[in-house]
Every structure is written in structure tokens, then in C-alpha cells.
N, C-alpha and C positions, 0 to 999 in steps of 0.2 A: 378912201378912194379905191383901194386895191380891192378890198370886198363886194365896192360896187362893180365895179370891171370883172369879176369872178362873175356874181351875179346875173350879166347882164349877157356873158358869155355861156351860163346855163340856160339861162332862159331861151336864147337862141336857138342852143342847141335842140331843147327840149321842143320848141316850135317845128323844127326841121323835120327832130324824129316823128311828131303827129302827122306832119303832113307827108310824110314818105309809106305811112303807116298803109297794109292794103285794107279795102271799102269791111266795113262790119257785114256780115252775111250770115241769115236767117232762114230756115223753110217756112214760106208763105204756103199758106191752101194745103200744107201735105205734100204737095208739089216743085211749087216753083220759089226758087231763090229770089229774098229780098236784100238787095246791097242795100247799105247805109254809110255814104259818107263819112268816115270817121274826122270830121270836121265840117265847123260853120263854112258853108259859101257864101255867105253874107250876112253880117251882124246885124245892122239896123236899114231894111228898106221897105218900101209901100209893095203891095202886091198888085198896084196899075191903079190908075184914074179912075177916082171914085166919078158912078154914075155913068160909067159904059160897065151895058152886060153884055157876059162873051155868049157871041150868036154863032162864029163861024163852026162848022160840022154842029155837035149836037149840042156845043157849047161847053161849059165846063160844068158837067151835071151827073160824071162819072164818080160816084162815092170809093170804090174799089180801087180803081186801076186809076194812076197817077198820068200815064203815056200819054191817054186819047186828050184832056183837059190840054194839060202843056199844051201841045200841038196846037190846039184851039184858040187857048191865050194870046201865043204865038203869034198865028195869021192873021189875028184880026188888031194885035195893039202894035206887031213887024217892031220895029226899032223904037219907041216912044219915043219919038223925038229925042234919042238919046240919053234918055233917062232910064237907067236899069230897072228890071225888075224883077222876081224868083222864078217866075217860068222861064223866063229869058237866058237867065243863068244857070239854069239848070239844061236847058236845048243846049246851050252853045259850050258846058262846061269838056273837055276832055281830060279824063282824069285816070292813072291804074289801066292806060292804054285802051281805057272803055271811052264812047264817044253818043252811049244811048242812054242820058240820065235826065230823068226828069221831074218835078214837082210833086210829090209824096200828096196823094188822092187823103178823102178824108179816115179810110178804114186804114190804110199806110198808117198813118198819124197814129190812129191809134194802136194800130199793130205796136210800133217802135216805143210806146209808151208802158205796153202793156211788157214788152220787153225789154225796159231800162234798165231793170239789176242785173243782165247780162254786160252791158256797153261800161269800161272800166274807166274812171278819170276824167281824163279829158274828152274821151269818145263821148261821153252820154251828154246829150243835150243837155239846156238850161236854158230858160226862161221861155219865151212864145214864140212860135215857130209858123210860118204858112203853108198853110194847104193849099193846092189847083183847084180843089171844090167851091165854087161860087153859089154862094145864096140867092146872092139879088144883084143888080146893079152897085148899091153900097157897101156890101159885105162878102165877105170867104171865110172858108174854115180855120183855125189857129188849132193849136196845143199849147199848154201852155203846160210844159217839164219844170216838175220843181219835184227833185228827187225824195223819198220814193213814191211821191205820189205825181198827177196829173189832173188837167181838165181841159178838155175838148169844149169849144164856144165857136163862136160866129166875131170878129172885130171887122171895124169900119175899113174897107182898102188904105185910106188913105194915111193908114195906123202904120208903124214903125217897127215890126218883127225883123223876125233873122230866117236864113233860108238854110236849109240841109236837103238837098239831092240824094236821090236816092236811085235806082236802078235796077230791074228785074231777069231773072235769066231761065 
């Protein structure tokens, strides 16, 4: 009993320190800094109702940049009937005093993948993860981290990934 109470009082603790942890950061492009959530925003959710494509602005058909898709998500699915979803949590997340984080585009994705052996432990993803890039009205872009490798695909929306926000400066 005493070991489980030890236990469970590490484990705790261990959670606390990930999420107090500041955002992973990268140079993107040569340029511009790519933050990486050093934790899941969300373990298991759909990335919106399968069978609406996002129309609103150019829709979500930015491969690069994460910002313009969110945004797009955003206005056109507003609150899903209160049913969460990765763009949504990523717009509305404030997190490390920053309050402009949004859904990792599909080159994001693979950026973060291609730089997993830098992210230590608990930072580095695992398992599939959603992209803002939309294929069609049924599907969006995944990764799917399984350390040290990866693989970039297309799954059904109405699929069960995990979300990591990400944020550029």
C-alpha cells in the first residue's frame, strides 16, 4: 500500500513537471520558430464530422502553415455542437502565456517527425496524431509517430487520433 501511495505521488508529480515544461522550439524555414507543445492536448478525438468540407476562406488546403486551415475549421464547424475538436482546441488553447496556437499543417507534421530524436521522453509524440490539412470531405492528414520511425497518411475524420498544438513566431 505504502509503495503504491509513493507511486502514485511520483507519477503526479512527474505529470505536473511535463506540463509546467516550456513549448519544444525549432527553426522552421531557416527562419521562423516552430513551438511544439511539449504535451498531448488531446489523446483520443475525431477531427470534425465526417462529410462536411472546410469551405470557409480557402478552406483547409494549406500544406505548410497550420494558422490559415485552424482558422477555417474554426468558422465554419464554430462550436460543434459542443462536441470538441483539434482545431478547436488548439484556437482556444492558452498555454506558456502564448494564446496563438494552432493545428500543425501537413509539412508541421512532418517537420516534428523528422525531428523526433531531438524531443526527449515524454515530449515526443506517440502514436497518430491530426493534421488541419483536409483531403476531401472524409478525410485529413495524420502522422503516425512510433519512434524512430514515422508515416504520414490520410485517415477517415471520424477516426480517433490525439491533438498536439503547435505555434509559430
Amino acid at each position: 500500500m505504502k509503495t503504491k501511495i509513493i507511486f502514485i505521488i511520483l507519477l503526479l508529480m512527474t505529470i505536473k513537471t511535463v506540463k509546467s515544461q516550456a513549448p519544444i522550439e525549432f527553426i522552421w524555414n531557416d527562419t521562423t520558430i516552430l513551438y511544439i507543445c511539449p504535451y498531448d492536448n488531446y489523446d483520443t478525438i475525431q477531427w470534425g464530422p465526417s462529410g462536411v468540407d472546410i469551405t470557409a476562406g480557402n478552406g483547409a488546403e494549406d500544406e505548410g502553415y497550420g494558422m490559415p486551415n485552424t482558422i477555417a475549421i474554426v468558422e465554419q464547424l464554430g462550436d460543434n455542437g459542443g462536441v470538441p475538436y483539434p482545431a478547436k482546441i488548439c484556437d482556444t488553447l492558452t498555454a506558456f502565456g502564448y494564446t496563438d496556437w494552432y493545428l500543425p499543417a501537413r509539412w508541421e507534421l512532418d517537420f516534428m517527425a523528422v525531428r523526433q530524436d531531438s524531443m526527449i521522453g515524454l515530449y515526443r509524440p506517440s502514436g497518430i496524431y491530426w493534421g488541419s490539412y483536409e483531403f476531401d470531405s472524409l478525410s485529413a492528414y495524420t502522422m503516425y509517430f512510433y519512434y524512430p520511425n514515422w508515416m504520414g497518411s490520410s485517415s477517415e475524420k471520424f477516426g480517433q487520433c490525439k491533438c498536439r498544438c503547435v505555434r509559430r513566431e
